[in-house]
FIKOLZA-1660 file (N, C-alpha, C; in steps of 0.1 Angstrom, whole numbers, plus 5000, padded with zeros to 4 digits):
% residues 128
   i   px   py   pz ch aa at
   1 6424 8593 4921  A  X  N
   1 6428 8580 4918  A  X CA
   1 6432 8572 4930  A  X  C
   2 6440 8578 4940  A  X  N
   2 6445 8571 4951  A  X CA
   2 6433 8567 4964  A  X  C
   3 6422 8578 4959  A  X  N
   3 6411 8573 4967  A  X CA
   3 6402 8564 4963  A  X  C
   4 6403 8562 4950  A  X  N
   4 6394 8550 4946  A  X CA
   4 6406 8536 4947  A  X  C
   5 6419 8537 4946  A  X  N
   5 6422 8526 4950  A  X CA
   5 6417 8525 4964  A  X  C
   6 6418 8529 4974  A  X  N
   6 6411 8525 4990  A  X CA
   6 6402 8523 4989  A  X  C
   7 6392 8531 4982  A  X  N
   7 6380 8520 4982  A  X CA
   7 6373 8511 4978  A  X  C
   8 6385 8508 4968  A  X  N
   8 6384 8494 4960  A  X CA
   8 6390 8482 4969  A  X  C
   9 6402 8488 4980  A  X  N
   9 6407 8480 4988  A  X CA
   9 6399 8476 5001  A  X  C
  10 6393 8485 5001  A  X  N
  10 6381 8487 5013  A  X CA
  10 6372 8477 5015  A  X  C
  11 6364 8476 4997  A  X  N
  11 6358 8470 4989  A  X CA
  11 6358 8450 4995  A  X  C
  12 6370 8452 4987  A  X  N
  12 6376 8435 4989  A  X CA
  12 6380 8433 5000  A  X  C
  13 6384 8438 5012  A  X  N
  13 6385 8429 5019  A  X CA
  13 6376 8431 5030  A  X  C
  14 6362 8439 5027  A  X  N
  14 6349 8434 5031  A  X CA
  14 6346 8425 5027  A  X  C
  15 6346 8423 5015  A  X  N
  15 6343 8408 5004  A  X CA
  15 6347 8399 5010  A  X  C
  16 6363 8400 5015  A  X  N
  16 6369 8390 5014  A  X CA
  16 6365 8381 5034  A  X  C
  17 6359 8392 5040  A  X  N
  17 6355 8392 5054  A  X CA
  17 6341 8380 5056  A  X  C
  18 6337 8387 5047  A  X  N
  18 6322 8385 5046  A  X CA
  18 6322 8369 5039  A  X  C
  19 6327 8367 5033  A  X  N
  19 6331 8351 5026  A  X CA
  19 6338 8343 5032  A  X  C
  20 6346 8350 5043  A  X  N
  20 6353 8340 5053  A  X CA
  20 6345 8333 5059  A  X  C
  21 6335 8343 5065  A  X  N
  21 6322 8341 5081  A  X CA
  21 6316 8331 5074  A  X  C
  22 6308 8331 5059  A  X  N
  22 6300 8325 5060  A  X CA
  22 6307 8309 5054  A  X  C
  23 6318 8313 5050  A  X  N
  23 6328 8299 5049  A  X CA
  23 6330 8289 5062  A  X  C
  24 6330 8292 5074  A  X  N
  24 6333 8286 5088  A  X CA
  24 6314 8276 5093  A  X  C
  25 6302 8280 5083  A  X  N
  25 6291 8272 5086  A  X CA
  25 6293 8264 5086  A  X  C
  26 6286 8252 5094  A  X  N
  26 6284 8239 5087  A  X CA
  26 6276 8230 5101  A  X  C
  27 6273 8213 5096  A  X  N
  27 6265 8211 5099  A  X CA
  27 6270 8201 5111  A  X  C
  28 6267 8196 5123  A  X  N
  28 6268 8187 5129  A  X CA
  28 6260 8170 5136  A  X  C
  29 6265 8159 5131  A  X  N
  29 6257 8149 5135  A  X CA
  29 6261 8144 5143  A  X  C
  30 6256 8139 5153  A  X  N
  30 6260 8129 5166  A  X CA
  30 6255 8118 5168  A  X  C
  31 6263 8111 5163  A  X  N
  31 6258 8091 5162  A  X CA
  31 6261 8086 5174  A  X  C
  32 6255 8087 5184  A  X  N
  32 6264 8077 5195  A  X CA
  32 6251 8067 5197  A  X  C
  33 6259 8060 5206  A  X  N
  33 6252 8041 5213  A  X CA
  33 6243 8044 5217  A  X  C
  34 6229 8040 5220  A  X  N
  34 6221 8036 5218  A  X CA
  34 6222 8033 5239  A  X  C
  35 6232 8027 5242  A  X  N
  35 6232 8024 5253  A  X CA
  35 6239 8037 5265  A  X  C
  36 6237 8045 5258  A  X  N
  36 6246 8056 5266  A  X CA
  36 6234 8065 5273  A  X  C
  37 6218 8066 5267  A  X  N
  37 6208 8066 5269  A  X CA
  37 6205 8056 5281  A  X  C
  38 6204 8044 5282  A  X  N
  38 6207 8038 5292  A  X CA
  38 6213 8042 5301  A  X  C
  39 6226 8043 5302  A  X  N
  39 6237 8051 5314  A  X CA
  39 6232 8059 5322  A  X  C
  40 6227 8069 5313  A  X  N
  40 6219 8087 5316  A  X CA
  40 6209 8079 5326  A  X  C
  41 6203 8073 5321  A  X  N
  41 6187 8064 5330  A  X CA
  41 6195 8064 5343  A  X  C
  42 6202 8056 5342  A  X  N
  42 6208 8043 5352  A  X CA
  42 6213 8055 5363  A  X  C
  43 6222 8067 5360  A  X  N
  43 6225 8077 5363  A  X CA
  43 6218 8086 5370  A  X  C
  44 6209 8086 5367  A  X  N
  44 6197 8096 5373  A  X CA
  44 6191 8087 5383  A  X  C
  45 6187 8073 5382  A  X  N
  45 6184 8068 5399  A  X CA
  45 6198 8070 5405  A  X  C
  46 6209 8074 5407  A  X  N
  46 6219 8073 5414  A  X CA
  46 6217 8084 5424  A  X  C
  47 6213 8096 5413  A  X  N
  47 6215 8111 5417  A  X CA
  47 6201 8114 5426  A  X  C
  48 6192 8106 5425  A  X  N
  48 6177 8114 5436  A  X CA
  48 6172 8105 5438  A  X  C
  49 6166 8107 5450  A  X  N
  49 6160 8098 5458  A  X CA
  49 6143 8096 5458  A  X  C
  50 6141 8110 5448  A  X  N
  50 6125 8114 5445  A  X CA
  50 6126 8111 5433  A  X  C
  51 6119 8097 5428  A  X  N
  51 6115 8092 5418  A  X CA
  51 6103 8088 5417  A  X  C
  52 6100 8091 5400  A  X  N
  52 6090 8088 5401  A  X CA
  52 6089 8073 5388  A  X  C
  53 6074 8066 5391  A  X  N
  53 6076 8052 5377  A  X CA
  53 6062 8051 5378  A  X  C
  54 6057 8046 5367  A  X  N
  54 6044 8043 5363  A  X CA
  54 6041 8023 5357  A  X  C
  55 6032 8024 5372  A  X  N
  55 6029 8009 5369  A  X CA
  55 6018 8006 5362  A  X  C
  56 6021 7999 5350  A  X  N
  56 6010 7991 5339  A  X CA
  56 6003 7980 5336  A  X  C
  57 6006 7972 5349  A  X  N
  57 5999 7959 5349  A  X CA
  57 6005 7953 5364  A  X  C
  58 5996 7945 5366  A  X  N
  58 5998 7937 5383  A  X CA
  58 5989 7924 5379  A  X  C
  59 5995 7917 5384  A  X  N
  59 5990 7900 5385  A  X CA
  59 5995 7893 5394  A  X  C
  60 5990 7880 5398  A  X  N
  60 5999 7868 5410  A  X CA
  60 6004 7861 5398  A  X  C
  61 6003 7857 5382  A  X  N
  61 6009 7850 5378  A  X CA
  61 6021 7855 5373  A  X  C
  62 6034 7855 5374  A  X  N
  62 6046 7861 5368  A  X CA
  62 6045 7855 5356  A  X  C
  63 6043 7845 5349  A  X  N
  63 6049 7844 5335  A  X CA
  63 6034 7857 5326  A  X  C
  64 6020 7856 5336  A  X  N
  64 6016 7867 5328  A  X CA
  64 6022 7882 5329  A  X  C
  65 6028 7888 5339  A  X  N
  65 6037 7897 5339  A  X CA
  65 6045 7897 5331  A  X  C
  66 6057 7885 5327  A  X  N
  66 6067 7886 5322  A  X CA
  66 6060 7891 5308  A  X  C
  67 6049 7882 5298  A  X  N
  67 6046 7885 5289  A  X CA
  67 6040 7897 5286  A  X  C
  68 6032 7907 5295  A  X  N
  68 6027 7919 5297  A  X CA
  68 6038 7932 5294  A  X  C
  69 6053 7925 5303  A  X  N
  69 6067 7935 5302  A  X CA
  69 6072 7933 5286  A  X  C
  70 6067 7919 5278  A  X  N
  70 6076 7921 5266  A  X CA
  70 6065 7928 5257  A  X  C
  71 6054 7928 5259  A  X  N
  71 6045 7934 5250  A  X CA
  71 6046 7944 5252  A  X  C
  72 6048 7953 5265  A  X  N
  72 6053 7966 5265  A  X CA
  72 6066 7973 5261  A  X  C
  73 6074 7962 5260  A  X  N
  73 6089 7971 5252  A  X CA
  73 6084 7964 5234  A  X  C
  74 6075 7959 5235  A  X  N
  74 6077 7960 5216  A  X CA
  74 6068 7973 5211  A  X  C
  75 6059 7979 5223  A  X  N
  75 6059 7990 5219  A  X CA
  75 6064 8003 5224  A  X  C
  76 6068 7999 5233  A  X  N
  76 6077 8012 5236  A  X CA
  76 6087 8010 5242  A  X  C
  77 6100 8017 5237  A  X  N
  77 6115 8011 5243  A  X CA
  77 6125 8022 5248  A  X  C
  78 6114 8038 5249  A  X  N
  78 6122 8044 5258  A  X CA
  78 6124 8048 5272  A  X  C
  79 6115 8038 5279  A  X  N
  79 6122 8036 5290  A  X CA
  79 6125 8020 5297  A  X  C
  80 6128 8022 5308  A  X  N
  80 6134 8006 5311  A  X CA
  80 6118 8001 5321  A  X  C
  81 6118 7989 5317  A  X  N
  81 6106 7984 5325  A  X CA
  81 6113 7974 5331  A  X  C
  82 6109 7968 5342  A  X  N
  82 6109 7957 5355  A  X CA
  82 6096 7951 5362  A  X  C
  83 6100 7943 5365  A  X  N
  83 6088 7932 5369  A  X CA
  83 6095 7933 5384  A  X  C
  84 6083 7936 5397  A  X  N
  84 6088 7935 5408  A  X CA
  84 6080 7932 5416  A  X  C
  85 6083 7922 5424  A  X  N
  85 6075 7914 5433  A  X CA
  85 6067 7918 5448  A  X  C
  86 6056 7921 5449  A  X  N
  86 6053 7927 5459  A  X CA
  86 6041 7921 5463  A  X  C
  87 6043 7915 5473  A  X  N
  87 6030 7906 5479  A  X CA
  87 6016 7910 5477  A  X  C
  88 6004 7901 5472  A  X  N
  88 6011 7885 5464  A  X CA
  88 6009 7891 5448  A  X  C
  89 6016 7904 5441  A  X  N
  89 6014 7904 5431  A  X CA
  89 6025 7905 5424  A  X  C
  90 6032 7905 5414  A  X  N
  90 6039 7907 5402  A  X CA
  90 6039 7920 5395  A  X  C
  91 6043 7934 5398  A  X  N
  91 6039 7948 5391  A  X CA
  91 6047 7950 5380  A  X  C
  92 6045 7952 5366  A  X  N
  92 6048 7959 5356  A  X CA
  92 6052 7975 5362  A  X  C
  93 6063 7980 5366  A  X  N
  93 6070 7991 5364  A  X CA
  93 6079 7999 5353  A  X  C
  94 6076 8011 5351  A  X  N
  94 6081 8015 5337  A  X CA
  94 6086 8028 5342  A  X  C
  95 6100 8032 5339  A  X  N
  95 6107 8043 5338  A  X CA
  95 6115 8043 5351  A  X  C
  96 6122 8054 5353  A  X  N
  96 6130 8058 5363  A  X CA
  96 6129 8079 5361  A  X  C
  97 6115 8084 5364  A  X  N
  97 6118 8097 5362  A  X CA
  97 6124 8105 5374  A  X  C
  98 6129 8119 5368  A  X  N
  98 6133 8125 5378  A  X CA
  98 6126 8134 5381  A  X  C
  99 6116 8140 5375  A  X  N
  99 6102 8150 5377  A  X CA
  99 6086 8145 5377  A  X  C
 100 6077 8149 5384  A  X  N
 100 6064 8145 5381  A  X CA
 100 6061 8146 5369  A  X  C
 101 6063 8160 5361  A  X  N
 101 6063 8165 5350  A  X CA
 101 6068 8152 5339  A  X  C
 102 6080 8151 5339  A  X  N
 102 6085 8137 5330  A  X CA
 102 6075 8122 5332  A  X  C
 103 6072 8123 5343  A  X  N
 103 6068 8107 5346  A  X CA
 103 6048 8113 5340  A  X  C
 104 6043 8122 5342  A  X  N
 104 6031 8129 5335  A  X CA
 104 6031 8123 5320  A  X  C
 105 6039 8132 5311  A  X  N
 105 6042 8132 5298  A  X CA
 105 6044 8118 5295  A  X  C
 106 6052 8105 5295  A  X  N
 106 6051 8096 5298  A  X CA
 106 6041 8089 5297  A  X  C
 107 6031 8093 5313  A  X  N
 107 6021 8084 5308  A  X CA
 107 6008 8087 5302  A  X  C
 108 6009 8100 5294  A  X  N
 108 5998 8103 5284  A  X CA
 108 6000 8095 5274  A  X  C
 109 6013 8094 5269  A  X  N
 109 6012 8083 5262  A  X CA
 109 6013 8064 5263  A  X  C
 110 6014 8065 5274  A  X  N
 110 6011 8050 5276  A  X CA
 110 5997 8049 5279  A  X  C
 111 5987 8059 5280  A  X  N
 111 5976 8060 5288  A  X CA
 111 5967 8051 5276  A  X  C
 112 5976 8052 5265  A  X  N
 112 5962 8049 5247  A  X CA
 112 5967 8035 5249  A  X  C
 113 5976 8026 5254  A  X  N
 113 5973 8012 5258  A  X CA
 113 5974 8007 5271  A  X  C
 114 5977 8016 5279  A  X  N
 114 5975 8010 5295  A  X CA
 114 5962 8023 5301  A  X  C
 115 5950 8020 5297  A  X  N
 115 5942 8030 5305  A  X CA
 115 5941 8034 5319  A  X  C
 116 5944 8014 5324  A  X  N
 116 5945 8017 5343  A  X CA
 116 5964 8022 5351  A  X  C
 117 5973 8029 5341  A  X  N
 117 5984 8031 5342  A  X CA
 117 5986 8046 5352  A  X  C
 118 5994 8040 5361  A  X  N
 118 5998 8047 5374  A  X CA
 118 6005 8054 5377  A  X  C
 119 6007 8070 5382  A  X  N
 119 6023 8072 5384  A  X CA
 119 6023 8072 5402  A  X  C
 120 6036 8068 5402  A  X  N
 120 6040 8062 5420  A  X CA
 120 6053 8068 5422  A  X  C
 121 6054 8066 5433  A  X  N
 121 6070 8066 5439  A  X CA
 121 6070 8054 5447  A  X  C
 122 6082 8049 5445  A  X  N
 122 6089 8038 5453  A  X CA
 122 6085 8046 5462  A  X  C
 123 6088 8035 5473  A  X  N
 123 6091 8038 5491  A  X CA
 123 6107 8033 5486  A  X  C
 124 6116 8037 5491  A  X  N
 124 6132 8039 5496  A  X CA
 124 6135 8034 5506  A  X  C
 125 6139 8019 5506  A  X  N
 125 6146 8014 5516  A  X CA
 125 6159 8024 5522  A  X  C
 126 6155 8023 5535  A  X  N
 126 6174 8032 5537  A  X CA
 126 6177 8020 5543  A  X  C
 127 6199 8023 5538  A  X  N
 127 6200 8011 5543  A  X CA
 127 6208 8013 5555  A  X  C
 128 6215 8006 5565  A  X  N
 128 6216 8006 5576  A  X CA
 128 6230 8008 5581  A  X  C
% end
């Protein structure tokens, strides 16, 4: 009798082990800004000097650039695009990568509306 109490006790507080563990699951969501994605960008030109960005349009008229940059963030808004002036044209630049690989992947998918789309590196002013 005194051995089937033990392993009745045995019993339950396996039970009672095994019901704890699977008691401690659960699920996690992370809502954050929208602009903190931004930061990380902004962050990563800080950190390397080997960047890469993919240019999707060039013109001498800037307001056709400007309108080229907003047609390009109504379709795509995950990376940051800039309009930058380089004699005598106006370039559509898109991204801030930190790998060939990243700036690659990228422009496979910009490739299905910018066919003539570029990957480059800045030249890096140093400053003095």
């Amino acid at each position: 009798m005194a051995l089937n109490i033990k392993h009745l006790s045995f019993i339950f507080l396996l039970s009672i082990c095994f019901f704890s563990l699977n008691a401690q699951e659960g699920n996690v969501k992370i809502d954050q800004d929208k602009e903190i994605d931004k930061l990380i960008e902004y962050k990563k030109d800080l950190k390397t000097n080997k960047l890469y960005k993919i240019q999707v349009y060039q013109s001498i008229d800037p307001d056709k650039a400007q309108r080229e940059k907003m047609n390009f963030l109504n379709t795509y808004q995950d990376w940051p695009v800039e309009i930058v002036w380089n004699t005598p044209n106006y370039k559509v630049w898109v991204g801030n990568f930190a790998t060939r690989l990243e700036a690659d992947r990228a422009l496979a998918k910009i490739k299905k509306d910018y066919m003539n789309a570029i990957i480059f590196q800045p030249k890096v002013e140093k400053s003095k």
